[in-house]
PDB file of N, CA, C, O and CB in Angstrom:
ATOM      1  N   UNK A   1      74.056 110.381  95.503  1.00  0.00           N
ATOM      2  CA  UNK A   1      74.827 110.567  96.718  1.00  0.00           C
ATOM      3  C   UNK A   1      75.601 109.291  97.083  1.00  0.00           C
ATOM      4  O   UNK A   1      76.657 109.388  97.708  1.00  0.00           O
ATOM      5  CB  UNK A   1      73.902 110.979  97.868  1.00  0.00           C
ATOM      6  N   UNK A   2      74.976 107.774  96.613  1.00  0.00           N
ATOM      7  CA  UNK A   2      75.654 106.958  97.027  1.00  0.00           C
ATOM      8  C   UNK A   2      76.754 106.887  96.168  1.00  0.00           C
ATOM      9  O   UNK A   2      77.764 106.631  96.823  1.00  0.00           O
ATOM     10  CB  UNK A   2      75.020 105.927  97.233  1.00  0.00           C
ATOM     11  N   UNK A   3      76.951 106.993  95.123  1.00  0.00           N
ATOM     12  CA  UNK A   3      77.905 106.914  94.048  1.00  0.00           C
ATOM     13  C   UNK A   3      79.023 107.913  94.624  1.00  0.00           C
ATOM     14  O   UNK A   3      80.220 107.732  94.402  1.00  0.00           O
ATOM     15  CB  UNK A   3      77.242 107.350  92.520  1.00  0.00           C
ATOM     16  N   UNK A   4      78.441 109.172  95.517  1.00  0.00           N
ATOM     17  CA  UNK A   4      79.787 110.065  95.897  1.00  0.00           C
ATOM     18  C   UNK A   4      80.179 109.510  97.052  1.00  0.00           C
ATOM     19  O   UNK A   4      81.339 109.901  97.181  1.00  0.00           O
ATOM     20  CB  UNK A   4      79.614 111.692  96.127  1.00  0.00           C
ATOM     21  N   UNK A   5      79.859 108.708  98.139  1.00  0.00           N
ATOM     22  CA  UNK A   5      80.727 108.204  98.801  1.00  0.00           C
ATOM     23  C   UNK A   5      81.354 106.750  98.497  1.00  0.00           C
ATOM     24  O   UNK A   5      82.451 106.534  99.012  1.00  0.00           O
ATOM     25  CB  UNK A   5      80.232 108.309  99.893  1.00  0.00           C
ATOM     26  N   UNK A   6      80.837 105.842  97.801  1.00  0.00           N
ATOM     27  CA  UNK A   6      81.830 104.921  96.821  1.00  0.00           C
ATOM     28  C   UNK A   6      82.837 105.432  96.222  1.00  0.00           C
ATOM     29  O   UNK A   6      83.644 104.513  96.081  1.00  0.00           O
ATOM     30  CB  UNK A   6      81.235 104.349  95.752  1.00  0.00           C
ATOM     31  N   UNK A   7      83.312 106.524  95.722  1.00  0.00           N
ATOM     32  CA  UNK A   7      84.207 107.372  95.045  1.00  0.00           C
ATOM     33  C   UNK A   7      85.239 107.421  96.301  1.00  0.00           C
ATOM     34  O   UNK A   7      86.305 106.810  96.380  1.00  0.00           O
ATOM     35  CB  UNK A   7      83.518 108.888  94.467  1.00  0.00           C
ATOM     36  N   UNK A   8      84.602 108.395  97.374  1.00  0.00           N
ATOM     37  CA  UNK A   8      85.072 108.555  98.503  1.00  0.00           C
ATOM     38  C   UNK A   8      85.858 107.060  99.486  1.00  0.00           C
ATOM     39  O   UNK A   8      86.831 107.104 100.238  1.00  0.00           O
ATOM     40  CB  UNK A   8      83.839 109.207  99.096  1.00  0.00           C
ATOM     41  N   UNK A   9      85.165 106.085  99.181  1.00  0.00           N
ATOM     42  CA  UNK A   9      85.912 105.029  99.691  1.00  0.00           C
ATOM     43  C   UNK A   9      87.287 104.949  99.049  1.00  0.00           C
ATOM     44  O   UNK A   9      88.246 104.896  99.819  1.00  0.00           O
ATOM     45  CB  UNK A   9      85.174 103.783  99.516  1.00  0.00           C
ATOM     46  N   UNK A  10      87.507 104.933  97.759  1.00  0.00           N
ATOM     47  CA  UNK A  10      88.066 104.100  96.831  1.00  0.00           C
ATOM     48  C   UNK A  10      90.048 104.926  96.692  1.00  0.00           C
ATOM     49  O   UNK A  10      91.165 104.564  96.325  1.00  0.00           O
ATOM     50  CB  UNK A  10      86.797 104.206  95.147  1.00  0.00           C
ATOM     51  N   UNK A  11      89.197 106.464  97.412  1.00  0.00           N
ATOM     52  CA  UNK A  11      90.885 107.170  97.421  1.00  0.00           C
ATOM     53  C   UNK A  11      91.836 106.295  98.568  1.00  0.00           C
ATOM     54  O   UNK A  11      93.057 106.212  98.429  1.00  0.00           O
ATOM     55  CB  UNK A  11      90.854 109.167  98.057  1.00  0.00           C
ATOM     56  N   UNK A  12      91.300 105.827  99.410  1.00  0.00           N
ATOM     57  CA  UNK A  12      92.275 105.901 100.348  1.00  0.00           C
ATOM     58  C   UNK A  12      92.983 104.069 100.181  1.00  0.00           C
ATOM     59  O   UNK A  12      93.969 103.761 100.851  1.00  0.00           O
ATOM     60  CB  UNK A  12      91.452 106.450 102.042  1.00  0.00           C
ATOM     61  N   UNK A  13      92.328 103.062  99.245  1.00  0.00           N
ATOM     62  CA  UNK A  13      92.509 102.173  99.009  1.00  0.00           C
ATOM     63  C   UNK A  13      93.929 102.668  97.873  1.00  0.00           C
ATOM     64  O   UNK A  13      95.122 102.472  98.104  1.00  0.00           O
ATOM     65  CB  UNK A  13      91.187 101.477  98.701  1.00  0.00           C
ATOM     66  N   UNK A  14      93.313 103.358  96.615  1.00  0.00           N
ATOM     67  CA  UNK A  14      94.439 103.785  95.580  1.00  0.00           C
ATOM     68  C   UNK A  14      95.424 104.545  96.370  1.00  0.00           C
ATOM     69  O   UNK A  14      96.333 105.024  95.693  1.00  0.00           O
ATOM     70  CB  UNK A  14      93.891 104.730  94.311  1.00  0.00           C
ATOM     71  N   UNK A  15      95.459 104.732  97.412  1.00  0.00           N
ATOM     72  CA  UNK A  15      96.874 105.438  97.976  1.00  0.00           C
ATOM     73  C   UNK A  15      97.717 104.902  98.850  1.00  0.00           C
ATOM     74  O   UNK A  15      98.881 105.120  99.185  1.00  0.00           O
ATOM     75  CB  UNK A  15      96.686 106.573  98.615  1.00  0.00           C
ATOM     76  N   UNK A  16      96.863 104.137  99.153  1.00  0.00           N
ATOM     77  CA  UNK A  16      97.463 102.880  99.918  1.00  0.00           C
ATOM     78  C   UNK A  16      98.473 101.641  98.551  1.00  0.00           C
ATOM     79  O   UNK A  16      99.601 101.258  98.863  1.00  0.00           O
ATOM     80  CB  UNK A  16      95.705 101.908 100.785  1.00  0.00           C
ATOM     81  N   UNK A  17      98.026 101.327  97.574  1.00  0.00           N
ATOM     82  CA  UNK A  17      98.357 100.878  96.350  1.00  0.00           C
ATOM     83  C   UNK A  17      99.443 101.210  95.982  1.00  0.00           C
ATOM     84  O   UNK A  17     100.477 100.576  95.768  1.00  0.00           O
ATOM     85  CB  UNK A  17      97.626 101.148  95.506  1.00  0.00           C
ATOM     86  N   UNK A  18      98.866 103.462  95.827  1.00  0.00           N
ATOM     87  CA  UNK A  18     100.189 103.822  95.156  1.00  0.00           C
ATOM     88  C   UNK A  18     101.484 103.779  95.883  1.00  0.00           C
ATOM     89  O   UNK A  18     102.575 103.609  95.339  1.00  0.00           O
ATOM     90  CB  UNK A  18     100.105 105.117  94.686  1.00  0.00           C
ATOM     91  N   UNK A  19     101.292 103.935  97.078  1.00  0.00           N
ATOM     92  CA  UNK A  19     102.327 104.235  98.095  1.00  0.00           C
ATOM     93  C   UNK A  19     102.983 102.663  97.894  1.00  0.00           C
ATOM     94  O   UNK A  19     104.210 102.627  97.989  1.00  0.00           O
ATOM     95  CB  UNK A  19     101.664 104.746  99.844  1.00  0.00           C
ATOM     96  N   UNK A  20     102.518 101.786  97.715  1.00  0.00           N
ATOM     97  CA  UNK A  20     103.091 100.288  98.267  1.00  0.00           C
ATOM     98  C   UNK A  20     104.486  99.876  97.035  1.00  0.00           C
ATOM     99  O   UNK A  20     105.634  99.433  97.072  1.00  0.00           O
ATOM    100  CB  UNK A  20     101.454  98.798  98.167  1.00  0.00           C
ATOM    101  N   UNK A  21     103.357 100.421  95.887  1.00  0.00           N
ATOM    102  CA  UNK A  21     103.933 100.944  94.290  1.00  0.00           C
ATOM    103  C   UNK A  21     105.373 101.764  94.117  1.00  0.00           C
ATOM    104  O   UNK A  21     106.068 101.636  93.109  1.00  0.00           O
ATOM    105  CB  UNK A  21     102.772 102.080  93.640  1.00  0.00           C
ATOM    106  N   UNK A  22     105.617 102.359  94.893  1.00  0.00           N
ATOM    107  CA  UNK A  22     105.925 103.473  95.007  1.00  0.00           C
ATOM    108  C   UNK A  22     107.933 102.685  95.909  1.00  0.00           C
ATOM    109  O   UNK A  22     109.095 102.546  95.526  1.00  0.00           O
ATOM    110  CB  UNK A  22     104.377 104.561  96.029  1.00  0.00           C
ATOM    111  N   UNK A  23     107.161 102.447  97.104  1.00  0.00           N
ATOM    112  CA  UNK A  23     107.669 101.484  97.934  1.00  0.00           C
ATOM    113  C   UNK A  23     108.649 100.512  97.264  1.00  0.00           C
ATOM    114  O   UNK A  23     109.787 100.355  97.705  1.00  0.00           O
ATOM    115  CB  UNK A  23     106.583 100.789  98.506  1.00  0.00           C
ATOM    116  N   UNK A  24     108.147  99.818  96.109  1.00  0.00           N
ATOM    117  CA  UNK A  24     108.308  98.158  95.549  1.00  0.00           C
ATOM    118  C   UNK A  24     109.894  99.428  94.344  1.00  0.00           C
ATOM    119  O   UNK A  24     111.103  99.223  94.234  1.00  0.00           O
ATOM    120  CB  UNK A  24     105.962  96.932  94.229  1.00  0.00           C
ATOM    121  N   UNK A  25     109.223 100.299  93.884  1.00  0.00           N
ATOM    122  CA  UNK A  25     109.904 100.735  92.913  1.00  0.00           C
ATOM    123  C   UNK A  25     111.552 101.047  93.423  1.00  0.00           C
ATOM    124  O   UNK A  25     112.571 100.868  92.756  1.00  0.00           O
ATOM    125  CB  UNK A  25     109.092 101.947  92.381  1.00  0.00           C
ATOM    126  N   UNK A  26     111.427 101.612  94.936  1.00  0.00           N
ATOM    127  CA  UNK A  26     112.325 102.179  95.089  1.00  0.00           C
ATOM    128  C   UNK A  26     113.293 101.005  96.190  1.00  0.00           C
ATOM    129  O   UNK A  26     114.301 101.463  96.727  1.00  0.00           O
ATOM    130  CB  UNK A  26     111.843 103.627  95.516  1.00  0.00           C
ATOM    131  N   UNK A  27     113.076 100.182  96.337  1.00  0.00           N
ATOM    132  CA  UNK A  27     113.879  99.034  96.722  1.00  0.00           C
ATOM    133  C   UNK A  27     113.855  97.659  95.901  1.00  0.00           C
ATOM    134  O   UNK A  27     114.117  96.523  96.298  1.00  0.00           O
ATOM    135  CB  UNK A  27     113.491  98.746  98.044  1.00  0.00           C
ATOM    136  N   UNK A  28     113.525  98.036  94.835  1.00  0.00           N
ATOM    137  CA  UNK A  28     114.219  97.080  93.853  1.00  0.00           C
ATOM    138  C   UNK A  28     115.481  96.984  93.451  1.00  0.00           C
ATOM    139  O   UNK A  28     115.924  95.877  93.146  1.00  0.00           O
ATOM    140  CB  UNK A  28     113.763  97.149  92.848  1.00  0.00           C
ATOM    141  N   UNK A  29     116.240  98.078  93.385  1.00  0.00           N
ATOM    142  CA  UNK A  29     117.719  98.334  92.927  1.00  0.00           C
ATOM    143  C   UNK A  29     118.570  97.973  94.013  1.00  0.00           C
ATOM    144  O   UNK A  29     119.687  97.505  93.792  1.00  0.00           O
ATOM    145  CB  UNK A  29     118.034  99.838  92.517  1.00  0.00           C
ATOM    146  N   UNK A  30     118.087  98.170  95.301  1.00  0.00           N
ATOM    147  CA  UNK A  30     118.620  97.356  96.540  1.00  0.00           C
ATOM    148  C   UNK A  30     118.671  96.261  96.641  1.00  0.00           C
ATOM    149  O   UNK A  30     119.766  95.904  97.075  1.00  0.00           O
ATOM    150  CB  UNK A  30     118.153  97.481  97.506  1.00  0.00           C
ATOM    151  N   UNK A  31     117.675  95.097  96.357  1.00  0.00           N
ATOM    152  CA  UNK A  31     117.450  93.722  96.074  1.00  0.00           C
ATOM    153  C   UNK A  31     118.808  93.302  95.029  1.00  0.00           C
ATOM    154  O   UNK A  31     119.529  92.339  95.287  1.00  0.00           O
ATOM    155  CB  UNK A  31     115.820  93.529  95.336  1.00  0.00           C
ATOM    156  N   UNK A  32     118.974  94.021  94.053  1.00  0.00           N
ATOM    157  CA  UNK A  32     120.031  93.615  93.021  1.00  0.00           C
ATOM    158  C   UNK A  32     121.180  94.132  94.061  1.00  0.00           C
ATOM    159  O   UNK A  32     122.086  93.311  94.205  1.00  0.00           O
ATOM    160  CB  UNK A  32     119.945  94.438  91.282  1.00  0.00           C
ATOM    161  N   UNK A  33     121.285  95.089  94.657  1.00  0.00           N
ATOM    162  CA  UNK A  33     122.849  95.362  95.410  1.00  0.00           C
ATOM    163  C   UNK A  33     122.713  94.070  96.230  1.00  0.00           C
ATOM    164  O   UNK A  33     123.624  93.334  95.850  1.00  0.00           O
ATOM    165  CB  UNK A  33     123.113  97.023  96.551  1.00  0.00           C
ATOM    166  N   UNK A  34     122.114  93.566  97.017  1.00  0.00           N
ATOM    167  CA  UNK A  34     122.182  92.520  97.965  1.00  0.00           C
ATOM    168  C   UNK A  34     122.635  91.136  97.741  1.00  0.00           C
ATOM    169  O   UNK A  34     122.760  90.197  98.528  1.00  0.00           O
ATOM    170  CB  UNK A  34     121.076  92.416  98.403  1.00  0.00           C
ATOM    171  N   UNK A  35     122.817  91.223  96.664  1.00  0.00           N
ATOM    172  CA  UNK A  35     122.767  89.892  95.929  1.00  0.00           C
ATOM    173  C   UNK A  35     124.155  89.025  96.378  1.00  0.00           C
ATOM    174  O   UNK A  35     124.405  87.848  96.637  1.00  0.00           O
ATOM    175  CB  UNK A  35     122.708  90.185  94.166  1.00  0.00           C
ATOM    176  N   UNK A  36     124.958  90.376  96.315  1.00  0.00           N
ATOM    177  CA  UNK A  36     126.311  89.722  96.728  1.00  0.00           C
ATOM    178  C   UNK A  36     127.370  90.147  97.468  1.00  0.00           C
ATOM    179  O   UNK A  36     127.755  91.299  97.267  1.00  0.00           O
ATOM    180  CB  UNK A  36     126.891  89.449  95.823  1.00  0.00           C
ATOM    181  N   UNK A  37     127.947  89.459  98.303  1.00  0.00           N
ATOM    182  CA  UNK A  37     128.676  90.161  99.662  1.00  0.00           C
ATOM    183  C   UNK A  37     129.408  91.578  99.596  1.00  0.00           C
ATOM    184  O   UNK A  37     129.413  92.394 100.518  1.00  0.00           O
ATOM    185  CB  UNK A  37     129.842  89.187 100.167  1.00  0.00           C
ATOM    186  N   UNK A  38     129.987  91.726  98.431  1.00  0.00           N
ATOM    187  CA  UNK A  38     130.414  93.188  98.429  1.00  0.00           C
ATOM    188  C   UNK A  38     129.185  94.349  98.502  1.00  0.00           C
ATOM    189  O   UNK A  38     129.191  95.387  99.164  1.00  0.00           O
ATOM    190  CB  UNK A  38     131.258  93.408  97.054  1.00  0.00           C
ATOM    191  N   UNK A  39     128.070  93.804  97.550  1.00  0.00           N
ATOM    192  CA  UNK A  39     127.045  94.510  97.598  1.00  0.00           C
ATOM    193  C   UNK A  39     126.362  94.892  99.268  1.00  0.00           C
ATOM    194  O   UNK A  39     126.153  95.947  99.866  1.00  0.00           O
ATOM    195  CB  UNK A  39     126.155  93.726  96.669  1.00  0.00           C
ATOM    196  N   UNK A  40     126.171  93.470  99.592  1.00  0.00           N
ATOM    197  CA  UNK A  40     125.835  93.238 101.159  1.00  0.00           C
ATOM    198  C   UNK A  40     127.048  94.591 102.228  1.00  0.00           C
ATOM    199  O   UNK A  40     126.709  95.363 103.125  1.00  0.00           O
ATOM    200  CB  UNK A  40     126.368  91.056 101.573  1.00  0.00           C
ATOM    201  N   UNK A  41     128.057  94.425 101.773  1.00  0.00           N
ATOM    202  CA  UNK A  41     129.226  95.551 102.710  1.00  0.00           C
ATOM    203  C   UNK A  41     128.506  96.659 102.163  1.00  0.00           C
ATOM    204  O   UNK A  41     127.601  97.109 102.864  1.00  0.00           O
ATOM    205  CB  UNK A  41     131.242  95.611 102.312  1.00  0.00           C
ATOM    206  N   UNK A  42     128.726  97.194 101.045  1.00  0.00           N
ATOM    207  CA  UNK A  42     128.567  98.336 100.652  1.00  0.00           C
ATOM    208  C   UNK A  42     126.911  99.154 101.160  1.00  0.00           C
ATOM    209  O   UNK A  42     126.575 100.336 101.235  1.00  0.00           O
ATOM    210  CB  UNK A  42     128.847  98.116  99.128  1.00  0.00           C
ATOM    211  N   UNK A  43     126.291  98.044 101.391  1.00  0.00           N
ATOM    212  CA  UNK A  43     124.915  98.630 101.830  1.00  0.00           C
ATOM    213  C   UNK A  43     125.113  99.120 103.597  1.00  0.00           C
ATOM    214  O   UNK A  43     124.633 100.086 104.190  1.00  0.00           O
ATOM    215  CB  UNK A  43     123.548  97.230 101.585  1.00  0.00           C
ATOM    216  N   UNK A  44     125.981  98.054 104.071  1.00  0.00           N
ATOM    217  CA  UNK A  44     125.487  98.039 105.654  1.00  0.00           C
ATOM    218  C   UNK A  44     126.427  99.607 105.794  1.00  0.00           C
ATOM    219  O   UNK A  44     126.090 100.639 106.374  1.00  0.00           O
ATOM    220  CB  UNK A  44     126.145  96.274 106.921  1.00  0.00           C
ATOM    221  N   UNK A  45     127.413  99.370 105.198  1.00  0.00           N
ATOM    222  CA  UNK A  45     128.573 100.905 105.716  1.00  0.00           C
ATOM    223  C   UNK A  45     127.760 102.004 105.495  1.00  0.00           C
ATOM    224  O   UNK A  45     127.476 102.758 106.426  1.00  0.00           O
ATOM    225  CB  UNK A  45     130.200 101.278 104.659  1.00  0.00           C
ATOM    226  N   UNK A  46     127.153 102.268 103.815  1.00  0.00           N
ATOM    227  CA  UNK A  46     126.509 103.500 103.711  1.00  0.00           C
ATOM    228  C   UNK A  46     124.915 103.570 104.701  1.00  0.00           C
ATOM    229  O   UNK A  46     124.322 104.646 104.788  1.00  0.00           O
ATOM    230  CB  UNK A  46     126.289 103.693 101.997  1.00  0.00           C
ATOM    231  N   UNK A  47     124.405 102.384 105.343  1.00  0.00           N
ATOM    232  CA  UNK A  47     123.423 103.242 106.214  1.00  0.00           C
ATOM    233  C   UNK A  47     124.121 103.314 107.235  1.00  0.00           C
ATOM    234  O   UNK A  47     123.761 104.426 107.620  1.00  0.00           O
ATOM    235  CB  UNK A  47     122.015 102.752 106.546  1.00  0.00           C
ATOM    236  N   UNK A  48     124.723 103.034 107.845  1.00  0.00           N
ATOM    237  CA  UNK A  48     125.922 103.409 109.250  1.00  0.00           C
ATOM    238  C   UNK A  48     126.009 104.485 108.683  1.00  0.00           C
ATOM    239  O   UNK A  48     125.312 105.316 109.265  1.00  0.00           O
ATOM    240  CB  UNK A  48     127.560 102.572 109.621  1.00  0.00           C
ATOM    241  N   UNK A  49     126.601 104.943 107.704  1.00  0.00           N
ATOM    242  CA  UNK A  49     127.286 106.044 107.703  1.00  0.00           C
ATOM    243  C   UNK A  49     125.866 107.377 107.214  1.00  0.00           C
ATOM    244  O   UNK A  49     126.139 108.576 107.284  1.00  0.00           O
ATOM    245  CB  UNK A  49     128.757 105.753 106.522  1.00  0.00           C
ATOM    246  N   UNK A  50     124.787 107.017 106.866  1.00  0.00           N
ATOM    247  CA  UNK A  50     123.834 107.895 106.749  1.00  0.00           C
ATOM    248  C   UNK A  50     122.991 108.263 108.112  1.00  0.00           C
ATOM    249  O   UNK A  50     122.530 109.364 108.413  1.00  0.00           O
ATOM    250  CB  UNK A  50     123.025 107.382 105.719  1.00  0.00           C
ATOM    251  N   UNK A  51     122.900 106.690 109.054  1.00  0.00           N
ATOM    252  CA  UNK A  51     122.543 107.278 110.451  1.00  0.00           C
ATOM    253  C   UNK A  51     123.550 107.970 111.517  1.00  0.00           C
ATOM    254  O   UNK A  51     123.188 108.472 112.581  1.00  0.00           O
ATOM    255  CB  UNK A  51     121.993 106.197 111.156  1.00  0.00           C
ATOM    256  N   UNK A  52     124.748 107.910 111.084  1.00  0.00           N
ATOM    257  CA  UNK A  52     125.773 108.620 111.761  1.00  0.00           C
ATOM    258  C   UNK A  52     125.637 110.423 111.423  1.00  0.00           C
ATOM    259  O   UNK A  52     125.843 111.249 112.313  1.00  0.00           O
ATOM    260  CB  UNK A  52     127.282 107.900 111.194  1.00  0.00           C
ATOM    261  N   UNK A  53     125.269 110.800 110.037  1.00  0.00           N
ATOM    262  CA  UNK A  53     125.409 111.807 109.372  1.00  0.00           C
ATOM    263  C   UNK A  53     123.889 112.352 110.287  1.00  0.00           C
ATOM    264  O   UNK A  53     123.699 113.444 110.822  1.00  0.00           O
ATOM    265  CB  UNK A  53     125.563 111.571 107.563  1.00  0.00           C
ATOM    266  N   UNK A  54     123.108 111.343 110.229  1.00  0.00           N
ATOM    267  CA  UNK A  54     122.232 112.033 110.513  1.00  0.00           C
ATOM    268  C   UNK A  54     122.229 112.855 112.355  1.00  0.00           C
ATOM    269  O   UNK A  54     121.794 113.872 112.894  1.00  0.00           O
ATOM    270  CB  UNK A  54     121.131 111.041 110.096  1.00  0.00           C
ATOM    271  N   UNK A  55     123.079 111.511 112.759  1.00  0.00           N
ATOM    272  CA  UNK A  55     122.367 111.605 114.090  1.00  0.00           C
ATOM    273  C   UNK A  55     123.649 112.681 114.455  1.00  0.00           C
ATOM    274  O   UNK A  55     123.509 113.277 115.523  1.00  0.00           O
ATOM    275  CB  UNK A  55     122.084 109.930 115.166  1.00  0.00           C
ATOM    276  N   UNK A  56     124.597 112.914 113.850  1.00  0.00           N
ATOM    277  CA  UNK A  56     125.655 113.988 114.122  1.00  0.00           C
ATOM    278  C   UNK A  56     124.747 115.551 113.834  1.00  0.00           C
ATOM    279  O   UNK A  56     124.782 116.408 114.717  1.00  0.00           O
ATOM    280  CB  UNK A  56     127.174 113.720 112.900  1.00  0.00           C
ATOM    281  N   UNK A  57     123.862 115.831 112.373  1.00  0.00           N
ATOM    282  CA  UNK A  57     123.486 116.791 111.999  1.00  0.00           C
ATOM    283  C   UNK A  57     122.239 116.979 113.299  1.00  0.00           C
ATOM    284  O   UNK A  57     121.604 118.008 113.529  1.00  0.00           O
ATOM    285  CB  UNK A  57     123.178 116.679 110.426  1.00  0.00           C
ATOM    286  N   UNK A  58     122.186 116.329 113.658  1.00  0.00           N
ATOM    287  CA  UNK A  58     120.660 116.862 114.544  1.00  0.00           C
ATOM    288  C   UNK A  58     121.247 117.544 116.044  1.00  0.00           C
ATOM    289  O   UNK A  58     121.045 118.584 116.671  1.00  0.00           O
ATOM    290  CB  UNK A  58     119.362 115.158 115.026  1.00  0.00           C
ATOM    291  N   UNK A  59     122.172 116.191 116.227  1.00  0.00           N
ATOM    292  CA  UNK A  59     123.466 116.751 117.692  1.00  0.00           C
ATOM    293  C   UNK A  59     123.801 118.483 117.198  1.00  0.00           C
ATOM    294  O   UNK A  59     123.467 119.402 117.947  1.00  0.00           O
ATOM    295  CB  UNK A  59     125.660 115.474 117.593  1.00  0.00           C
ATOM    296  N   UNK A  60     124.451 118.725 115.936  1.00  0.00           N
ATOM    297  CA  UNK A  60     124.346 119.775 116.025  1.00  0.00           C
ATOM    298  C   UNK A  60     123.277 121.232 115.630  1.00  0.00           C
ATOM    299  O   UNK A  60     123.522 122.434 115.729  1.00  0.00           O
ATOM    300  CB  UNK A  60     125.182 119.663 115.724  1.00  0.00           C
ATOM    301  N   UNK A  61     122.269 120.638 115.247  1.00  0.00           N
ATOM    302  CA  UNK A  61     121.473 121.631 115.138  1.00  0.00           C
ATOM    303  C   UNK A  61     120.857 121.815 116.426  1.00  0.00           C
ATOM    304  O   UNK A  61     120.457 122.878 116.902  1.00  0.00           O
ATOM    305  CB  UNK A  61     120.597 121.460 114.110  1.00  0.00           C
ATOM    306  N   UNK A  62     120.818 120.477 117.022  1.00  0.00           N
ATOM    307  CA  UNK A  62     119.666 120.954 118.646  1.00  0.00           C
ATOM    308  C   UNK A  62     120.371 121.537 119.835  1.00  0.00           C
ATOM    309  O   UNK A  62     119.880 122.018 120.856  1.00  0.00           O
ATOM    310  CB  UNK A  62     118.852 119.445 119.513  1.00  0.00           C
ATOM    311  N   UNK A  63     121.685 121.385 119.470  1.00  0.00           N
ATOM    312  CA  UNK A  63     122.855 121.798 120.309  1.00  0.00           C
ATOM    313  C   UNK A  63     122.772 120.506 121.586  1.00  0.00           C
ATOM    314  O   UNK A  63     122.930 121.106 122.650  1.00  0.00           O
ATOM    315  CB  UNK A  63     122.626 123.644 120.956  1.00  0.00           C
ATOM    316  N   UNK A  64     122.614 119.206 121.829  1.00  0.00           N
ATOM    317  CA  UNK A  64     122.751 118.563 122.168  1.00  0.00           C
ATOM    318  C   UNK A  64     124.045 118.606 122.745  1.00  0.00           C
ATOM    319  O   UNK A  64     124.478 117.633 123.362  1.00  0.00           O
ATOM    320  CB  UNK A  64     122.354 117.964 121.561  1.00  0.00           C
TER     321      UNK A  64
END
């Protein structure tokens, strides 16, 4: 029984890991865009322009 909750500890550590993993993978290619001022423009416009998209799509779905 002790061996099944040692098991039980150990998921929420590996998901915490994978997630961080996971995390590191998918803003690495951003780190290389940043590198240099065009890169630096090209990042700041497209999240402006993804929180704009967003915050327009919600205005119109909630009928705001």
């Amino acid at each position: 029984m002790n061996n099944f909750w040692e098991n039980i500890a150990r998921y929420p550590r590996f998901f915490i890991s994978a997630m961080l993993g996971l995390l590191l993978i998918l803003i690495s290619p951003f780190q290389k865009l940043l590198r240099t001022t065009v890169g630096k423009i090209i990042f700041g416009v497209s999240i402006i322009g993804i929180g704009c998209f967003i915050s327009i799509t919600l205005k119109n779905m909630l009928d705001i």
